[in-house]
N, C-alpha and C positions, 0 to 999 in steps of 0.2 A: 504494500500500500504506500509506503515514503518512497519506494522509487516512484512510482507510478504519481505523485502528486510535483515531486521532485520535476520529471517529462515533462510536464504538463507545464510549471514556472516555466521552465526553462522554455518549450515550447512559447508560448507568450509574451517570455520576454524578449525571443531572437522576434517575434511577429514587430513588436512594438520599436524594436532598434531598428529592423531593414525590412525593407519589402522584398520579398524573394523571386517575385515575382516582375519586376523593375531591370531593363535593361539600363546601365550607364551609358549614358554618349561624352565623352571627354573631345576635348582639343587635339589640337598635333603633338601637343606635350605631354598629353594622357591627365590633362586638369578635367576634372566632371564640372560638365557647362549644361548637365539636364538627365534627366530618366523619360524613358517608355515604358507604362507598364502594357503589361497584356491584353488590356481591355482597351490599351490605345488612347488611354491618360497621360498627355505629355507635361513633365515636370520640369523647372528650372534646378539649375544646381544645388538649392535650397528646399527642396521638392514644393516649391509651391506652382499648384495646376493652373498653367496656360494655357491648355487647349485641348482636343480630342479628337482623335481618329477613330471613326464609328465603324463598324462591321462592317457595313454597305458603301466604304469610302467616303461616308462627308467628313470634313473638315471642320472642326468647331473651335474657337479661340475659348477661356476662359469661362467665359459667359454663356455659352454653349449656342454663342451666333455662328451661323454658317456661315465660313471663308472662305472655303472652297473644297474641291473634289479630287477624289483619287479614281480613277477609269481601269475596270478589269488588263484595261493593252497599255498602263502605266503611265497615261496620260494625267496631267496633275492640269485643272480648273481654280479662275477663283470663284467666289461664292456669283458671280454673275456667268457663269459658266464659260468664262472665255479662255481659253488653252495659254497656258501659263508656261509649260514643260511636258519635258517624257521623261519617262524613265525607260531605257533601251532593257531586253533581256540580259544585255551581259555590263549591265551596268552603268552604261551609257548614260549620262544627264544630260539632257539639251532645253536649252529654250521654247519659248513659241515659236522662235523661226526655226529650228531645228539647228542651231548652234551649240557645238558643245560647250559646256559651261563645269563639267565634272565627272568622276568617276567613282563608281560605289564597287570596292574588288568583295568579291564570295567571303573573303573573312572578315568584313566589316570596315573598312580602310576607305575613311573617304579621302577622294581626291579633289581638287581641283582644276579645270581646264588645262594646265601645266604640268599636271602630273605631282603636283608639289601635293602633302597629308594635310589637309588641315582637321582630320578626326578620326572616329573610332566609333560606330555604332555596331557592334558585332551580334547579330543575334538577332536584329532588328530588320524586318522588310526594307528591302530599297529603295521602295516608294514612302516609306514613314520617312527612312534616314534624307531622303533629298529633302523631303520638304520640312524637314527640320534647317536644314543647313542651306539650302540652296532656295527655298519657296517660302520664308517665315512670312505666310500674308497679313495681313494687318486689318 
């Protein structure tokens, strides 16, 4: 029975320290500049919520106003539906005119048009991590 109540603090306590469920997005220097959790609740480095990414691709800011859209073919909207970006299959980030502007590698590695890191969303959709970094709509 004390192990078993013992689990259970402890359980609660790790719930109440970290979310487990929370991916970090850090900088090129590996600083946390935000979380994603799984339900597509985006958080600033201080986990306070600015926005959401809905099941069905809407975009929500804090307030749970529509910003914009995420498209099954990785087309990223704003909230007036006008094509903003893509996200290519193999990572590709372009603009509305279909300019590159970034690259998202399989392990999480965001790029820059240059090829230079500016971060690290590992774990995180490609389409969540651009529009973290590349589409922050307002």
């Amino acid at each position: 029975m004390k192990r078993a109540v013992i689990t259970i603090f402890s359980a609660v306590l790790m719930l109440l320290c970290y979310d487990a469920q929370a991916q970090k997005i850090t900088n090129g220097s590996y600083q946390s500049v935000g979380y994603i959790k799984s339900d597509g609740t985006i958080q600033d480095g201080s986990y306070r919520t600015i926005g959401h990414i809905k099941s069905d691709g809407t975009i929500q800011d804090g307030s749970y106003r529509t910003i914009g859209h995420i498209k099954s073919d990785g087309t990223i909207q704003d909230g007036s539906y006008r094509t903003v970006g893509h996200v290519k299959s193999d990572g590709t980030v372009q603009d509305g005119s279909y300019r590159t502007i970034g690259h998202i590698k399989s392990d999480g590695t965001v790029q820059d048009g240059s090829y230079r890191t500016i971060g690290h969303a590992k774990g995180i959709p490609a389409t969540w991590a651009a529009v973290f970094f590349f589409f922050q709509m307002k």
